[in-house]
C-alpha positions as CSV (number, residue, x, y, z in Angstrom):
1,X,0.0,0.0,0.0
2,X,3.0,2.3,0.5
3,X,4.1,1.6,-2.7
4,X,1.2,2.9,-4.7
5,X,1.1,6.1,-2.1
6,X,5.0,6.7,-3.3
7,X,4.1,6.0,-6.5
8,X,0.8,8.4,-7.0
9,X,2.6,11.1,-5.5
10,X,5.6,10.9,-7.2
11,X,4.0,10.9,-10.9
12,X,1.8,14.0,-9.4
13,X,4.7,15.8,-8.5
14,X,6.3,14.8,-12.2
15,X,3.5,15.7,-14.3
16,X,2.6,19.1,-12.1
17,X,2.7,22.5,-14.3
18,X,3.4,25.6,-12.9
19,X,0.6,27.2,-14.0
20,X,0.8,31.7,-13.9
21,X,-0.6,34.7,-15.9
22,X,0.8,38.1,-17.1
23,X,-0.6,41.0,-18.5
24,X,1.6,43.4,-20.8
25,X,2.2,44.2,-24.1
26,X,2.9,41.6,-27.1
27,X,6.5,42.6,-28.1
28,X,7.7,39.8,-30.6
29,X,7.2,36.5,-31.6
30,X,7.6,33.8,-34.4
31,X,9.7,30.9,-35.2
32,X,11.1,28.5,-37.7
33,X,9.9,25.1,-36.6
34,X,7.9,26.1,-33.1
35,X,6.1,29.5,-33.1
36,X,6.1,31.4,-29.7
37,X,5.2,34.9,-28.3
38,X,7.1,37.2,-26.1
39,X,4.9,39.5,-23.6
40,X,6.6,42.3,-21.7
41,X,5.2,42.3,-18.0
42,X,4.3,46.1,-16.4
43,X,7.9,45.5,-14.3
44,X,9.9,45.0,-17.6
45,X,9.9,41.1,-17.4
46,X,9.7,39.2,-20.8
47,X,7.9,36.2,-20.5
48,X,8.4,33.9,-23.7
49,X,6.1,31.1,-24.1
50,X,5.5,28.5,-27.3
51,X,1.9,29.0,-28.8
52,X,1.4,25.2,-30.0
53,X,-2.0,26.1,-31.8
54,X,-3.2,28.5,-29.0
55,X,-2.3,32.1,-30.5
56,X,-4.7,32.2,-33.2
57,X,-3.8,33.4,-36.9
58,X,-1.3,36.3,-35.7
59,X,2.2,35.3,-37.5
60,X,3.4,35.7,-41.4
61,X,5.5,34.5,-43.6
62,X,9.2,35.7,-42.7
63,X,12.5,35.8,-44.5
64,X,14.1,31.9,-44.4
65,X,11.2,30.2,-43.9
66,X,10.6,31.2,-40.6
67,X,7.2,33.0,-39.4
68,X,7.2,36.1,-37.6
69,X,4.8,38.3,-35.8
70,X,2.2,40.4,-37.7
71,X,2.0,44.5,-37.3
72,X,-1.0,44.5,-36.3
73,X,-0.4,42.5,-33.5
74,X,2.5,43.7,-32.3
75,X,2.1,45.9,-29.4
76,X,-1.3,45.0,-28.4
77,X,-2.3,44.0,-24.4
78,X,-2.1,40.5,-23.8
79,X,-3.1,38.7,-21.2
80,X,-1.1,35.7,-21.3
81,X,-1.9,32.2,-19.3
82,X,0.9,30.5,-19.5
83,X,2.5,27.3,-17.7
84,X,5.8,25.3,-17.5
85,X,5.9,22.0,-18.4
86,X,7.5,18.6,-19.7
87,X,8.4,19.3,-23.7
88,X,6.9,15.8,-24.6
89,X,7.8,16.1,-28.0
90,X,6.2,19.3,-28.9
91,X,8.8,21.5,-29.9
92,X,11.6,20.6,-32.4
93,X,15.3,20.3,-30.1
94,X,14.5,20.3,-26.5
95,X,14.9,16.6,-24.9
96,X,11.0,15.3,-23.7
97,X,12.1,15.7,-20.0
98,X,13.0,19.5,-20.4
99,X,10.5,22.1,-18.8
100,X,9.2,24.7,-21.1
101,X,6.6,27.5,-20.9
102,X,3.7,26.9,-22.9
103,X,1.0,28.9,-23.6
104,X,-2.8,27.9,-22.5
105,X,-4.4,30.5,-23.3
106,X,-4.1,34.2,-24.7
107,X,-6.0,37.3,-25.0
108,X,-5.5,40.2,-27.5
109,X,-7.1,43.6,-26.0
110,X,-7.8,46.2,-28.4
């Protein structure tokens, strides 16, 4: 029975996201193979997050095949929800076991 106690807790604590949300201004963003937004914080932190599907249609084409932030975009409040967890495979060079910040959800004021 202590086993399975050991066990449960220890995948909780492995799987656990820090989960956290800032509001700011959308200052850059884009990629090659992994597209991801950076969001300046009211006390000059950048927070940089990867959008995996979650930023809606906000990037063009850029020079080298990359993608890159749109205008119109750029500059806007955000409020970003963000949180840190296992890659898992979904961005292009970081190992599976490497924490990264991923965006959960993100919205554009006017």
């Amino acid at each position: 029975m202590k086993s399975t106690c050991l066990f449960v807790a220890a995948w909780a604590a492995s799987s656990w996201a820090a989960a956290a949300s800032v509001s700011g201004t959308l200052v850059d963003g884009g990629g090659m193979d992994d597209l991801q937004v950076v969001v300046k914080a009211a006390d000059g932190r950048r927070v940089h997050a990867y959008c995996t599907d979650r930023c809606g249609d906000w990037f063009i084409d850029g020079p080298d095949e990359s993608r890159q932030l749109k205008r119109t975009v750029k500059g806007k409040p955000v409020v970003l929800h963000y949180a840190t967890e296992p890659n898992r495979g979904r961005i292009a060079g970081p190992g599976p076991d490497d924490r990264l910040d991923f965006v959960k959800r993100i919205e554009l004021g006017r």
